[in-house]
C-alpha positions as CSV (number, residue, x, y, z in Angstrom):
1,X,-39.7,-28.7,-44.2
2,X,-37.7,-29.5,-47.3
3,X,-36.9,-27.1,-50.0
4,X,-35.4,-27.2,-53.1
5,X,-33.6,-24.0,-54.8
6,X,-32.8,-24.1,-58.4
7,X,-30.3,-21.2,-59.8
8,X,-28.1,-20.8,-63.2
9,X,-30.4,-20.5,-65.7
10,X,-30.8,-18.0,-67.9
11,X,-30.5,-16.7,-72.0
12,X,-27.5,-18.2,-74.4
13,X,-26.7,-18.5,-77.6
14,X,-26.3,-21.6,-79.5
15,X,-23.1,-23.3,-78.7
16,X,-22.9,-21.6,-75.6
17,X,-22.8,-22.9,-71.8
18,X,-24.8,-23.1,-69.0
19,X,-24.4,-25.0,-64.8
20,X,-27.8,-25.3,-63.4
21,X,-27.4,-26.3,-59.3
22,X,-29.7,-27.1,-57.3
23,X,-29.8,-26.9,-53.3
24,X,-31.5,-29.1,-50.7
25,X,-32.1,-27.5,-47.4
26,X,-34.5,-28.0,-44.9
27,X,-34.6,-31.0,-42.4
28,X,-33.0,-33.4,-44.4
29,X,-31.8,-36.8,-43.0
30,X,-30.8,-38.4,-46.4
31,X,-31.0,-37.8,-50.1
32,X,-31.5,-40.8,-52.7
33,X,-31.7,-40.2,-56.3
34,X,-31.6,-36.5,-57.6
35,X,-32.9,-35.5,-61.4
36,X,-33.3,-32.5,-63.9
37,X,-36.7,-32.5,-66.1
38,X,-37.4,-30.0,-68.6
39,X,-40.7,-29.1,-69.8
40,X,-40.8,-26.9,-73.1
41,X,-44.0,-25.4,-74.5
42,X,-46.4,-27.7,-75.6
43,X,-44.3,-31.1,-74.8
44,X,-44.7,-32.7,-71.7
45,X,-41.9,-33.0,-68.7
46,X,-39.4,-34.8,-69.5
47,X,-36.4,-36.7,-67.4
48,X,-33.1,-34.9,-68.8
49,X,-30.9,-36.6,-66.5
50,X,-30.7,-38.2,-63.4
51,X,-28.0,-39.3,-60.9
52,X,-28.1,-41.7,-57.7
53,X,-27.2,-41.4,-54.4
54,X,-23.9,-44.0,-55.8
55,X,-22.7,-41.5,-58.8
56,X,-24.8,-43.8,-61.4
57,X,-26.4,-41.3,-64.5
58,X,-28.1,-41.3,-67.2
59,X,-28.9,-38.9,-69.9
60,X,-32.3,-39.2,-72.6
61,X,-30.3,-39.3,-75.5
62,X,-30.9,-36.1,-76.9
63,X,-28.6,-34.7,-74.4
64,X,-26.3,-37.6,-74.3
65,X,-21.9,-36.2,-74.8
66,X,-23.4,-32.4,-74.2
67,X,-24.8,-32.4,-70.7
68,X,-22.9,-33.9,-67.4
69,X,-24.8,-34.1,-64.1
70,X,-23.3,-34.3,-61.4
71,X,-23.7,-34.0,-57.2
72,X,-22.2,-33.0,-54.4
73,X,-23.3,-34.8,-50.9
74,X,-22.1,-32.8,-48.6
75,X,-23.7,-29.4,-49.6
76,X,-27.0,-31.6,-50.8
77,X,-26.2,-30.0,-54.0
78,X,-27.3,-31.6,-58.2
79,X,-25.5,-29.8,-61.2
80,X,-26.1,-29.8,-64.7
81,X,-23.6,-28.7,-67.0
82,X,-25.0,-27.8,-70.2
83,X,-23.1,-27.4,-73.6
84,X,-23.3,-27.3,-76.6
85,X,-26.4,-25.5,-76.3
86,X,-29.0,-25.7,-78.9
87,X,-32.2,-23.7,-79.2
88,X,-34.2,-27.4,-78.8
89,X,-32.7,-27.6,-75.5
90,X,-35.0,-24.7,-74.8
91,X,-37.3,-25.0,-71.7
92,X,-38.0,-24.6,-67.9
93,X,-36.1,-27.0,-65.7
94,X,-36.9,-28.8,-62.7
95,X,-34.3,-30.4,-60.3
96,X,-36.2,-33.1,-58.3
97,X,-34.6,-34.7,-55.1
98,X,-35.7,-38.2,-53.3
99,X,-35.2,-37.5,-49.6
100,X,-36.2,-38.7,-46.5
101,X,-37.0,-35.9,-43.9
102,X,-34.4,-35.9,-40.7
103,X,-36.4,-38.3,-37.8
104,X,-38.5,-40.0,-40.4
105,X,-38.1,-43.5,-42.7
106,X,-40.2,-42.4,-45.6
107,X,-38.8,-41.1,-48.2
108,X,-40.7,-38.0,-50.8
109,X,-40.4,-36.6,-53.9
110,X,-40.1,-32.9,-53.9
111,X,-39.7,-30.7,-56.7
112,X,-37.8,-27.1,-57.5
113,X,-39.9,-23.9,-59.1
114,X,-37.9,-24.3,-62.2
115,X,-35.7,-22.3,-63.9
116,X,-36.1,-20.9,-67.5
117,X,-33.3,-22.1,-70.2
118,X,-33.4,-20.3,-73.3
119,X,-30.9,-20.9,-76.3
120,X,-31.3,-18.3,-79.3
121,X,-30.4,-19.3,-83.2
């Protein structure tokens, strides 16, 4: 089995910080491309950022010069640093991790619980 666990989130105030991190574990054999979505109420999911397994990012632009993901390999770990917070940023966010289970050649999407961001005015 492979699991994703999401921590960091939590309640700010505008112009404040957050670091979401997200932890593969499980029986993993390799990781490709790792992501944060968000989902706020009543919008749909949305990419936020994503990162491959080379370092390559990108951001939707509503986050672009505040957030930075990042990842490290060896721990099968995604980060999002988050500043510059503002109460729009507000939702529940997903990390999502491409991986192919150890002994296998197919890789799967699999998805965290979420975690709740909320920025207050």
């Amino acid at each position: 089995q492979v699991q994703l666990v999401e921590s960091g989130g939590g309640l700010v105030q505008a112009g404040g910080s957050l670091r979401l991190s997200c932890a593969a574990s499980g029986s993993i054999g390799s990781i490709n491309a790792m992501g944060w979505y968000r989902q706020a109420p009543g919008n749909q999911r949305e990419l936020v950022a994503d990162i491959t397994s080379g370092g390559s990012t990108n951001y939707v632009d509503s986050v672009k010069g505040r957030f930075t993901i990042s990842r490290d390999n060896a721990k099968n770990t995604v980060y999002l640093q988050m500043n510059s917070l503002k109460p729009e940023d507000t939702a529940v966010y997903y990390c999502k991790a491409v991986v192919r289970a150890s002994g296998t050649y197919v890789y799967y999407g699999y998805w965290g619980q979420g975690t709740q961001v909320t920025v207050s005015s």
